[in-house]
C-alpha positions in Angstrom: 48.0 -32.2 22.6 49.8 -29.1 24.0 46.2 -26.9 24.0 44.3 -29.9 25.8 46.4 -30.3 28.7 45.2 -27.4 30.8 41.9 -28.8 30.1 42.5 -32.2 30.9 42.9 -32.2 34.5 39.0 -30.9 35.2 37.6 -33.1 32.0 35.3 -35.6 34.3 36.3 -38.6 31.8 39.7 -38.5 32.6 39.1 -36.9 36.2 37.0 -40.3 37.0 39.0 -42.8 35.6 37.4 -43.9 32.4 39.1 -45.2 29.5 40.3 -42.6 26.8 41.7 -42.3 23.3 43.7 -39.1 22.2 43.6 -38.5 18.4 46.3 -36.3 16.9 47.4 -35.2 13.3 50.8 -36.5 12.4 50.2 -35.5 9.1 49.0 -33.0 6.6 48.9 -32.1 3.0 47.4 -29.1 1.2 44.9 -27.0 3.2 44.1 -28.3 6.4 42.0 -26.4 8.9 44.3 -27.2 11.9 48.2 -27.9 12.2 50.2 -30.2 13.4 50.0 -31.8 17.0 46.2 -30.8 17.1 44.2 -32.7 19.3 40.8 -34.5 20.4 40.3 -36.7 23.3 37.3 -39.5 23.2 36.4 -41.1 26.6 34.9 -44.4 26.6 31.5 -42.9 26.7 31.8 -41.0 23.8 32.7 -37.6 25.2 34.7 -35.3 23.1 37.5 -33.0 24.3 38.8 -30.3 21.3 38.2 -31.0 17.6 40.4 -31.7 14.9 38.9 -30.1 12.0 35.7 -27.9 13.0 33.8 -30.6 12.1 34.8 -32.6 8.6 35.9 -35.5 10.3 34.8 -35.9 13.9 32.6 -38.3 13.1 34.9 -40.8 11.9 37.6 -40.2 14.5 35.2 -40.9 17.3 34.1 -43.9 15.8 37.8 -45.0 15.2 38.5 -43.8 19.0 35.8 -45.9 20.0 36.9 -49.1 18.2 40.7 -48.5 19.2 39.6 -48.8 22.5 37.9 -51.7 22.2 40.4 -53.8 21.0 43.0 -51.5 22.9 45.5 -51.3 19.9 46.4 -48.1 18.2 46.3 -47.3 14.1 46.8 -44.4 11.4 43.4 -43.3 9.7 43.7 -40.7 6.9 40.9 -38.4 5.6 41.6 -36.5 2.3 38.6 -35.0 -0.4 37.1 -37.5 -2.6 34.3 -35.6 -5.4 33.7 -39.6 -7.1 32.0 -40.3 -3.6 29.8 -37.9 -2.1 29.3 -39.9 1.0 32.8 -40.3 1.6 34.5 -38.8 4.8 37.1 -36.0 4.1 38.1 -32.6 4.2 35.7 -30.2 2.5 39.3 -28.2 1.6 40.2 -30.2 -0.4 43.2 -30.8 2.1 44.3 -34.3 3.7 45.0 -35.4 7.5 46.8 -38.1 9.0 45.4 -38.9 12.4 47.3 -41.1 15.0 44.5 -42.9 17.5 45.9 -43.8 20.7 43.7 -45.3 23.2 45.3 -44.6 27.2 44.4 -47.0 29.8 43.0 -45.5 32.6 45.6 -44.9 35.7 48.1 -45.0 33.1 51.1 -43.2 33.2 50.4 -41.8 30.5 47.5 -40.4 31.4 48.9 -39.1 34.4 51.4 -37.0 33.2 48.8 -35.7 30.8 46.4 -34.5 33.0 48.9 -33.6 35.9 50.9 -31.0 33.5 49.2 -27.9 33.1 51.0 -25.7 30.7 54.4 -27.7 29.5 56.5 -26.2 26.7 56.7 -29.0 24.6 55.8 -32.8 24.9 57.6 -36.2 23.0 55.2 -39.0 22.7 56.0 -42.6 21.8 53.3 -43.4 19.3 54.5 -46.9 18.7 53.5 -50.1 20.2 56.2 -49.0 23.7 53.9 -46.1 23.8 55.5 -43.4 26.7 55.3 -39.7 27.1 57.7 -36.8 28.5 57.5 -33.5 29.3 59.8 -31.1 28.3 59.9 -27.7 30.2 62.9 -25.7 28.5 63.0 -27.0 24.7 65.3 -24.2 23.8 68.7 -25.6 26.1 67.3 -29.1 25.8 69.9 -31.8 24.7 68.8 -35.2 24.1 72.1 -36.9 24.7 71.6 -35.6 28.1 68.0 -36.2 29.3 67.9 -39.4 30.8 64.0 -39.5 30.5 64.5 -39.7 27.1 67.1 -42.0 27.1 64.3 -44.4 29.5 61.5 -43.3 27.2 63.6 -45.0 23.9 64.5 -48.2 26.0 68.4 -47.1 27.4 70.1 -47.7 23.9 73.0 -45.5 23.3 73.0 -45.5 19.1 68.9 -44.9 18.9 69.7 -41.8 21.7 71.8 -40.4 19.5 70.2 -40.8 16.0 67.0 -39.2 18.2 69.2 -36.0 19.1 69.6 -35.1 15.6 65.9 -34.9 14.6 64.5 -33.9 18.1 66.5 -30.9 18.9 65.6 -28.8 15.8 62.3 -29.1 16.3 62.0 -28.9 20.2 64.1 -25.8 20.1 62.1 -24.1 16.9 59.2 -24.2 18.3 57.7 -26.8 16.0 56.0 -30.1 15.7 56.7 -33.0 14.0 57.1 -36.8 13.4 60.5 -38.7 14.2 60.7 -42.5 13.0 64.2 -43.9 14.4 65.3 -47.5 13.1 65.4 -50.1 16.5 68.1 -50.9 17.9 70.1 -54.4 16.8 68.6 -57.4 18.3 65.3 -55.2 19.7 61.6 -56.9 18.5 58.8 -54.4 19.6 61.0 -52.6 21.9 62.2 -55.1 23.9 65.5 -56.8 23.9 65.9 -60.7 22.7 68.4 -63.5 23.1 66.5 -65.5 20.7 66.2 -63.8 18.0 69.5 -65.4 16.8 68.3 -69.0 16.7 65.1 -68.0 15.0 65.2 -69.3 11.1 65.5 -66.5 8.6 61.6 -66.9 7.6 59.9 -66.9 10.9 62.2 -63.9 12.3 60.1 -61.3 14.0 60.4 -57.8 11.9 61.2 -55.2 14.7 59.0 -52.0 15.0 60.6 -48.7 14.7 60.6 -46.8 16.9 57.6 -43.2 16.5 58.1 -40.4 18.1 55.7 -37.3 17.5 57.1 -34.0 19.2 55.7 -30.5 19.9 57.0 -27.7 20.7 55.5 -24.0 22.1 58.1 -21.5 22.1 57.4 -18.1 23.9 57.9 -15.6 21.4 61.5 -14.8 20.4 63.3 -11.4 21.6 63.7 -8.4 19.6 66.6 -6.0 21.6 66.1 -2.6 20.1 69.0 -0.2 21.7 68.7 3.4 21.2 65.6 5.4 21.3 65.5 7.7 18.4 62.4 7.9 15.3 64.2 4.5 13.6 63.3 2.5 16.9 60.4 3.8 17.4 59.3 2.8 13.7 61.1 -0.8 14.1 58.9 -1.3 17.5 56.1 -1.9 15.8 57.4 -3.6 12.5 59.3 -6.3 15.3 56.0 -6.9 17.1 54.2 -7.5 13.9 56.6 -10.4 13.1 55.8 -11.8 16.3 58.2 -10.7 18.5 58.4 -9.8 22.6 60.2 -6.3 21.8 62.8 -4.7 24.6 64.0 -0.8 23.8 66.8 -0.4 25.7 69.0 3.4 25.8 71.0 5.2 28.7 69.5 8.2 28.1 66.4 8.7 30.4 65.2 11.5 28.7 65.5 9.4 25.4 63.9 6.3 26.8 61.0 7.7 29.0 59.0 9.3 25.7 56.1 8.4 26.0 56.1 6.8 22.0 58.3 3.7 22.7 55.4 2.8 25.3 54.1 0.1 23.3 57.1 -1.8 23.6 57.3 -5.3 26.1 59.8 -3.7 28.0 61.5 -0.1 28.1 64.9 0.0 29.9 67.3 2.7 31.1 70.9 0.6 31.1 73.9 0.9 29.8 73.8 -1.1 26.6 76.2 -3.9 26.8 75.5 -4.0 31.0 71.9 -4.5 30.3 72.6 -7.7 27.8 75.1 -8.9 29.6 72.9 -9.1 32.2 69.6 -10.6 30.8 72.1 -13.3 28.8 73.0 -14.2 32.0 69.8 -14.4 33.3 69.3 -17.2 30.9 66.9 -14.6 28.9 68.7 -14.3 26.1 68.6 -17.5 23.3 69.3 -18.5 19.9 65.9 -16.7 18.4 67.2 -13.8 20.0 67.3 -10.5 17.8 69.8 -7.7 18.6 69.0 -3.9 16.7 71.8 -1.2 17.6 70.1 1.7 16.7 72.2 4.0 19.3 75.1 5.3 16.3 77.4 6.3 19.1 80.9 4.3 19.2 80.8 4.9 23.1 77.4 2.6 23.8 77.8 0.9 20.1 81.2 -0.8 20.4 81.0 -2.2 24.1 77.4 -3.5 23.1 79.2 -5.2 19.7 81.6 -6.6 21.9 79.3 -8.6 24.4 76.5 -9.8 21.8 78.7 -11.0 19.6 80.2 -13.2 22.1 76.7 -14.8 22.5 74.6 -17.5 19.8 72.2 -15.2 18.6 69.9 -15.4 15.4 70.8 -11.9 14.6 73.2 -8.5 15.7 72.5 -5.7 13.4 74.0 -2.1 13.9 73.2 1.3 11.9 75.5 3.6 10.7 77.4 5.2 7.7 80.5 3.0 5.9 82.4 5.2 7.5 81.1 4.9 10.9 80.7 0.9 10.4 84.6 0.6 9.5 85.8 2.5 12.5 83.5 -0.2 14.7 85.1 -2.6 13.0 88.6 -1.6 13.1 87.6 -1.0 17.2 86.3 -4.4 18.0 89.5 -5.8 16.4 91.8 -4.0 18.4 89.5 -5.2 21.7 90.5 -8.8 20.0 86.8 -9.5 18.7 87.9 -13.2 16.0 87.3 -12.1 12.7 84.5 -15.1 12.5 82.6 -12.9 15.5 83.0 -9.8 12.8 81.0 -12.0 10.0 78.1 -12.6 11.8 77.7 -9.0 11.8 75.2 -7.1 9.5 76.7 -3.2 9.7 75.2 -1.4 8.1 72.0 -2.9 9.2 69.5 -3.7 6.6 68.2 -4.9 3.2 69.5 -2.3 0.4 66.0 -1.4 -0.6 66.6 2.1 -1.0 65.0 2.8 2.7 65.6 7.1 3.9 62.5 7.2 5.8 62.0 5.9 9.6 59.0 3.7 8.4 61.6 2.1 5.3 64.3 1.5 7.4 62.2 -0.2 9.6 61.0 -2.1 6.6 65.0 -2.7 5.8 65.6 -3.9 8.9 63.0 -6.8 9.3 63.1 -8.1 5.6 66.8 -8.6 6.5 66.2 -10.4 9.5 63.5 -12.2 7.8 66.1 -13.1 5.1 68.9 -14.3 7.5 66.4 -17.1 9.3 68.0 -20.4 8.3 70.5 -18.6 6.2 73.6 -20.6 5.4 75.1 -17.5 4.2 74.5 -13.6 3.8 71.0 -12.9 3.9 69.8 -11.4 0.5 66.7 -11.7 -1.7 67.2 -11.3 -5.6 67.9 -8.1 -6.4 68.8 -6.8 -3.1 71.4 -7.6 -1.2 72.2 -6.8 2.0 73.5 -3.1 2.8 77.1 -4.9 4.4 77.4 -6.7 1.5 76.9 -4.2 -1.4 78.7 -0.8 -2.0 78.2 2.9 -2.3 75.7 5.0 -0.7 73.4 3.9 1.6 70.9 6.5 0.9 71.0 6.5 -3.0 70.6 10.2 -4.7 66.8 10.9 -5.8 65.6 10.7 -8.7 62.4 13.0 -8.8 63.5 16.4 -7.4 65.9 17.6 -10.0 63.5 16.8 -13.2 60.8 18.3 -11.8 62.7 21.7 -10.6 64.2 21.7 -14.0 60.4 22.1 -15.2 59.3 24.2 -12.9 62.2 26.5 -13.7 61.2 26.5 -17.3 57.8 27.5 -16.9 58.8 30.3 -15.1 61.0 31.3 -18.1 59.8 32.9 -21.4 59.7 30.5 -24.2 60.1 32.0 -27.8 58.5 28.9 -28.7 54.9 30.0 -26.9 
């Protein structure tokens, strides 16, 4: 629904008042041609707005639009690959889709806040029979127990509030959609409150409706911090926009940070280190997605920089350097009273222990760690390579090549009795 809103509020069905239906996959299995949340509004008149497959399905979802809002009462249609019947709608993929139909009364509030939000960062939708919609502009610092529109939008009961916070949050604030179904609250039919439910007899009791929610969330893309311009950052600037992230390079050095190579980079910044953190963190540009790369290898911009970003929630802190080098941070950062829980979420020396010498390889190292550590309950590791803080000796293993093939090319240059 996220992709149709700027659209919606210069779409003449809903502009002019007419009666719509908004159709949206809850559900998918196998290969589907569109994710999640996707989208298609049908006016009363049979106008389409988006598409939901490219074409498979349309069809049916229009006609199922059409009857939903003719007897003004939503339902789940699902559309998978049949080969026993060739005229059977479904997915030429071999995929299948679960699509919720909605119909939304003209004037509605619903409708209203659909068409009167142009770009929102994530939306909750009641898809039940309470139906309600709100907007959520900052999914990343959003908590449920706080919003009081969500509170409203779930009927003002305390125990559904909270059982919503657990399953709302991690999707709002990873950037993701989904489908919450909360159990009502005691003594609730259809949403609503009764006082009569108790002298109802067990057999004609009304059997309440939980309570569907269906969230999505559009996250700008995380931050990669990159401090210290040297060849490794300029070989990880690339490697961190490939996975998708809005790269910074930070250094102190002008004459470091002005070369023309870092660029390509979102942003390139002459700060201190830690000042420049400190100060975007307290901009409130700094979240939990938030990569941090200490490239710099010098204790005087390394260990004040250590010292603030481990401080903050961050999905990663990585910092280069030799054993040696990463013990002396250490032993630093505990004399400046960094807790020894702050020290763990460190990953000195940075990296997978892939073998990497080169720019390009350490770059490698470097995002296949990070890669590694999302969702991590402990060290980040793949089999047979563990992280460089958490194996031992060198970090730059001895090669293997050069001395055979001197050896050979010494003996040729020898006379051999033997020739």
């Amino acid at each position: 629904m996220l992709d149709l809103m700027p659209s919606l509020g210069s779409w003449r069905p809903a502009v002019s008042g007419q009666l719509c239906a908004v159709a949206t996959i809850v559900g998918t299995g196998g290969s589907v041609p569109r994710p999640l949340g996707t989208s298609m509004m049908v006016s009363e008149d049979g106008e389409i707005l988006g598409s939901l497959s490219g074409g498979c399905v349309e069809g049916a979802v229009v006609e199922a639009a059409l009857e939903a809002m003719r007897d003004g009462g939503s339902r789940l249609e699902s559309f998978g690959y049949s080969s026993e019947d060739a005229f059977a709608v479904g997915l030429t993929c071999g995929g299948e889709l679960e699509v919720h139909i909605q119909p939304l009364r003209a004037g509605s509030a619903e409708l209203s806040v659909l068409a009167e939000t142009q770009r929102p960062a994530a939306l909750i939708r009641r898809l039940d029979a309470q139906g309600g919609v709100m907007v959520v502009n900052d999914p990343v610092r959003f908590r449920a127990m706080e919003s009081e529109e969500l509170a409203k939008l779930l009927g003002d009961h305390p125990s559904t509030l909270f059982a919503a916070a657990a399953q709302l949050e991690p999707l709002l604030q990873g950037g993701r959609a989904g489908l919450v179904r909360l159990a009502p609250p005691e003594g609730c039919i259809d949403g609503w409150m009764t006082t009569e439910r108790l002298a109802m007899p067990p057999q004609e009791e009304a059997q309440p409706e939980p309570i569907t929610l269906f969230v999505e969330s559009r996250l700008p893309a995380a931050r990669m911090l990159i401090f210290g311009a040297n060849d490794f950052s300029a070989a990880l600037l690339p490697a961190g926009q490939l996975l998708g992230y809005n790269v910074t390079l930070c250094d102190a050095r002008p004459a470091f940070s002005t070369q023309s190579r870092f660029a390509g980079a979102e942003q390139v910044v002459t700060d201190w280190p830690h000042r420049y953190l400190e100060s975007e963190a307290a901009a409130g540009r700094i979240d939990a997605r938030t990569v941090v790369c200490i490239l710099t290898h010098d204790p005087k911009f390394d260990v004040p920089l250590l010292e603030s970003a481990l401080r903050l929630r961050l999905a990663y802190v990585g910092a280069m350097g030799s054993r040696r080098s990463h013990r002396q941070r250490i032993d630093a950062l505990l004399e400046a009273g960094t807790p020894l829980e702050s020290l763990e979420r460190l990953h000195s020396p940075i990296g997978l222990n892939l073998g990497a010498v080169t720019p390009a390889e350490v770059a490698v190292s470097i995002t296949a760690e990070i890669i590694a550590n999302r969702g991590a309950a402990g060290p980040a590791s793949t089999p047979g390579f563990p992280s460089l803080r958490d194996s031992t000796g060198p970090i730059h293993p001895a090669p293997i090549h050069p001395a055979p093939i001197q050896a050979a090319t010494q003996h040729l240059t020898q006379e051999d009795p033997w020739t």
